[in-house]
Structure formats: structure tokens, C-alpha cells
Phi, psi and omega in degrees: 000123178297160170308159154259142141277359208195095176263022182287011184247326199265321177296340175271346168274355145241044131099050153243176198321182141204169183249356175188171221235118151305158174252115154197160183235107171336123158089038163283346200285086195125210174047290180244351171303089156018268210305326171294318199283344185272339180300292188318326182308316201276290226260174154242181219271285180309330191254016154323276192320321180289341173275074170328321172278335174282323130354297190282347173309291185294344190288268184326341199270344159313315199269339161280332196256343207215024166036051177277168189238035167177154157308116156236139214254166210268107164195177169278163175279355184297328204307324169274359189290319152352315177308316188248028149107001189263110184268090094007089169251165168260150182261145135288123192090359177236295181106235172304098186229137192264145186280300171256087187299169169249128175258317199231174161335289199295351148299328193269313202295022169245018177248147182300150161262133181303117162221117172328279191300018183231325177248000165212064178306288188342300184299340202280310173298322196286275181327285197333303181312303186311297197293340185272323193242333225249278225297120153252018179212116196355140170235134177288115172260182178189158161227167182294143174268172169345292202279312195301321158331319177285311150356311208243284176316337164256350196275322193099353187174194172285167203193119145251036172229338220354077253247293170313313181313309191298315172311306192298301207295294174329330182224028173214073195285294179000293185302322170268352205271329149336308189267330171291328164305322199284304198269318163344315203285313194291340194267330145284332131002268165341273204299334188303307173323312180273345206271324202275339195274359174136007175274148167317303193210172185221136193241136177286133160255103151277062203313336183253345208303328176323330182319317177290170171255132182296001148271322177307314184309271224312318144347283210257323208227003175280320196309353198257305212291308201284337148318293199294302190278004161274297186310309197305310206285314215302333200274300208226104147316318210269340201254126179284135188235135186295222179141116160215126168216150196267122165076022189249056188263049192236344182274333201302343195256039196248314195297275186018315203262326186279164175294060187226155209245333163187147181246102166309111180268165175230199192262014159262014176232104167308154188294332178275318181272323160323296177357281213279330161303314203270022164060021182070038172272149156292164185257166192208129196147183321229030182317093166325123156296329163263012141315333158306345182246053160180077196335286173328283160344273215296326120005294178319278198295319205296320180287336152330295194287348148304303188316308199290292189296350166283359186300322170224168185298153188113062161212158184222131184267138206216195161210169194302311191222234175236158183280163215245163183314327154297339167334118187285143146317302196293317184287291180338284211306292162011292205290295201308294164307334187271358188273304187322292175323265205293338169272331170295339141314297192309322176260025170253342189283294174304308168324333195278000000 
């Protein structure tokens, strides 16, 4: 494993000093870069991924470009269902549309078990590569959570009701609670799987879960979250594992009892009242992504979202959700310098 020169994300994420507000922005790998879009001209999005040196190009070239202080790594969350038995393409302009949805029990009792090392050598190969030669600052790995995964495997695609999902949970409780297991099993696997090839911290995406009502999580997606992040500490105690989901803070006080190291907040929740919710977890947040098309604005808030998050240790600066292709390059490098400048006031500051 190479040295990190720049542990400033993992320190913050286990609420220790820092001297400035680490930096990385979901979805920097990619998206708006120049060098990826000449990529994207050849490649798809899989057989990027399936290309270890090309894969590790795009994971790294942020961090090279926009002096952030970690790494993510570039796949999709779709990348393990292929394991399991989910025939998956990314669409362009669509995104995830599954061939064969789950309709019934017996869809579910027909998915394969997953093992990381027989079905995503490529991602394993990826990590190895960053952390042993290329990377001098933590590189994150992560997966899709339960629900938001399921989500797609019953809609079949993308969804903003998720309409189906909800019915299959509600009058197939058995049937769903199979597949959260299933899936529960297979994503820390994953997550173990990348922590042993060389990630630093691992981060969950529940990207849809917001959907829900906080008794229904607890109900239908906490026993699953809370399988996978037990199972993640018991094997690597030490390595922090995130939970970010979009439009979820009704959820933050759900997070609280669990083994989770920092909770990705978005912009409808100050970073000070998440705090108190999330039971004094680090933080993770929360910059509206369309704030990047509009620099002054986007300046403004970021020093806010300082303001709030340097008050106690634990914090890591982000956006709610991720970045989207218009995005300039020149800003992210931008921002990404004026947080690093301005939180390092801000705790030099506190400090007197």
C-alpha cells in the first residue's frame, strides 16, 4: 500500500483535528471532464470500468486536477447485479434499465450469490492499482444500498414514484424482506471486498430511500442497512463507512444506534441542525449542486456551510448530491481551493 501523503478525509471522519475542511465531491470522477467525455466517445460507462488502467485514469484525474482530498472510485452502483444473476445495461440519457425486473418470490429466490473476487475482479484490480502506485490521498470505495438497488431491479429502470417498489414491498412483505437479505449479503461482500484490495473508507449510497417514511425504513431497509454495516466493522473496525442518501433528513435520527462514521447531509438540512439530529456523527455535505452554475451564489453558501461545520470536529465538505456535467472543471478546482483557504481561517480562528 503506498503512503497517503494527505490523510485529511479519514481524519475527519473520525471527528479528529484537522487544520482545514477536507474536500471531494460525489460524482468528481467523470461527468464534466474534457478528458472523460473524449473518453466516453470510444468506451461505455462498463467497459471503462471493466479496463483497470482506464478505470484508474479517470478515479485519479480529480484529484490531480481539482486538488481534492479523496478519491472515488469510478463505476457505477449497478456494477455488481451482473453476479447476481441481473441482466443490466446503463442507457445513455436513461441510465440503468434492467431486462429481467422482479415480478414475483420466485424472481427473487433466482438470484445468484454474489462473490466479489469471481465477479468484479476488474473493480479489485482498479483499487489495487490506485492505492499500491497512483493515489496519495484516501480513495473511497462504495455501493448501492438495498433499497435504492431494488428500486431499479423492480421498476426495471429509473423511477420518480417508485410506485412498483413500494407495492412488491407492501403485499410481498416475505418476498421483500428475501431480497433485502440478498442484497444486504451481497453489498458488504462488496464493500469488504474493496476495503481488503486497498480502500481507505467505503461509502453507501442510498440514493432513493428518501422516498420512504421514516416507519417504513425502520420496517422494510433499516434491518438490511444495519446487517451491512455491522458485518463491514466486524471484518475492518477502523475503516469509516459513510451512509448518504438524497432528501432523507427525517431519516437522520434512524443513523444515531448504528456503527456508521459519517452521514452524508444534502441542502435541505443545515449542517447544525443534522449535527444534533444525526446524534453527533461527522458530517458529510451539502452544497445544492446547482450552485457550481453560479460562482458568487455558490461562494456565499460554501462559506456558510463552513461557518456551521467548523463549530465542532467531524466535518467533511461535499455536495447534496452529485456533480452533473455542466459543471466547469475551473470551478470545482475553484471551490475546492476557496474551502481549503477559508476553513482554515475559520479553525484558526476558533481555536483563540
Amino acid at each position: 500500500m503506498k503512503k497517503l501523503e494527505n490523510d485529511l478525509f479519514l481524519r475527519a471522519a473520525r471527528k479528529e483535528a484537522v487544520d482545514q475542511i477536507p474536500v471531494w465531491y460525489m460524482r468528481q470522477a467523470g461527468r464534466s471532464q474534457p478528458e472523460y467525455c473524449k473518453l466516453k466517445e470510444k468506451y461505455s460507462l462498463f467497459e471503462i470500468t471493466h479496463q483497470p488502467e482506464l478505470c484508474a485514469y479517470v478515479t485519479r484525474l480529480p484529484v490531480e486536477q481539482y486538488g481534492v482530498d479523496a478519491a472515488i472510485l469510478y463505476k457505477d452502483i449497478m456494477t455488481p447485479l451482473p453476479g447476481m444473476g441481473v441482466d443490466v445495461e446503463i442507457k445513455s440519457g436513461i441510465g440503468p434499465v434492467i431486462a429481467n425486473p422482479i415480478r414475483t418470490g420466485q424472481d427473487v429466490e433466482r438470484l445468484s450469490f454474489f462473490q466479489a473476487d469471481e465477479h468484479v475482479p476488474y473493480v479489485l484490480d482498479t483499487i489495487r492499482l490506485l492505492t499500491e502506485e497512483q493515489l496519495s490521498v484516501p480513495l473511497i470505495g462504495f455501493a448501492g444500498a438495498p433499497f435504492t438497488l431494488a428500486s431499479y431491479m423492480i421498476e426495471g429502470g429509473p423511477s420518480k414514484s417508485y410506485h412498483q417498489t413500494k407495492a412488491f414491498m407492501y403485499t410481498h412483505e416475505a418476498e421483500w424482506h428475501m431480497l433485502m437479505q440478498k442484497l444486504a449479503v451481497m453489498t458488504a461482500d462488496y464493500l469488504i471486498a474493496q476495503i481488503k484490495a486497498g480502500a481507505s473508507a467505503v461509502q453507501i449510497f442510498d440514493s432513493w430511500v428518501g422516498a420512504l417514511s421514516a416507519a417504513d425504513y425502520r420496517t422494510y431497509i433499516k434491518p438490511a442497512i444495519t446487517q451491512i454495516v455491522t458485518t463491514v466493522k466486524q471484518s475492518s473496525p477502523l475503516t469509516p463507512v459513510i451512509m448518504q442518501a438524497v432528501g432523507a433528513s427525517h431519516l437522520l435520527p434512524e443513523w444515531r444506534d448504528m456503527d456508521i462514521d459519517v452521514v452524508g447531509v444534502d441542502w435541505r438540512t443545515s449542517i447544525t441542525d443534522a449535527r444534533a439530529r444525526a446524534g453527533g456523527k461527522a458530517l458529510q455535505g451539502n452544497l445544492d449542486p446547482s450552485l457550481l452554475l453560479a460562482r458568487d451564489k455558490c461562494l456565499t453558501q460554501a462559506e456558510l456551510i463552513l461557518e456551521e461545520g467548523t463549530q465542532a470536529p467531524g466535518f467533511i465538505f461535499n455536495l447534496g448530491h452529485g456533480v452533473f456535467p455542466e459543471v466547469s472543471p475551473a470551478m470545482l478546482k475553484e471551490l475546492t481551493a476557496f474551502v481549503h483557504a477559508k476553513s482554515a481561517i475559520l479553525l484558526r480562528s476558533g481555536e483563540k
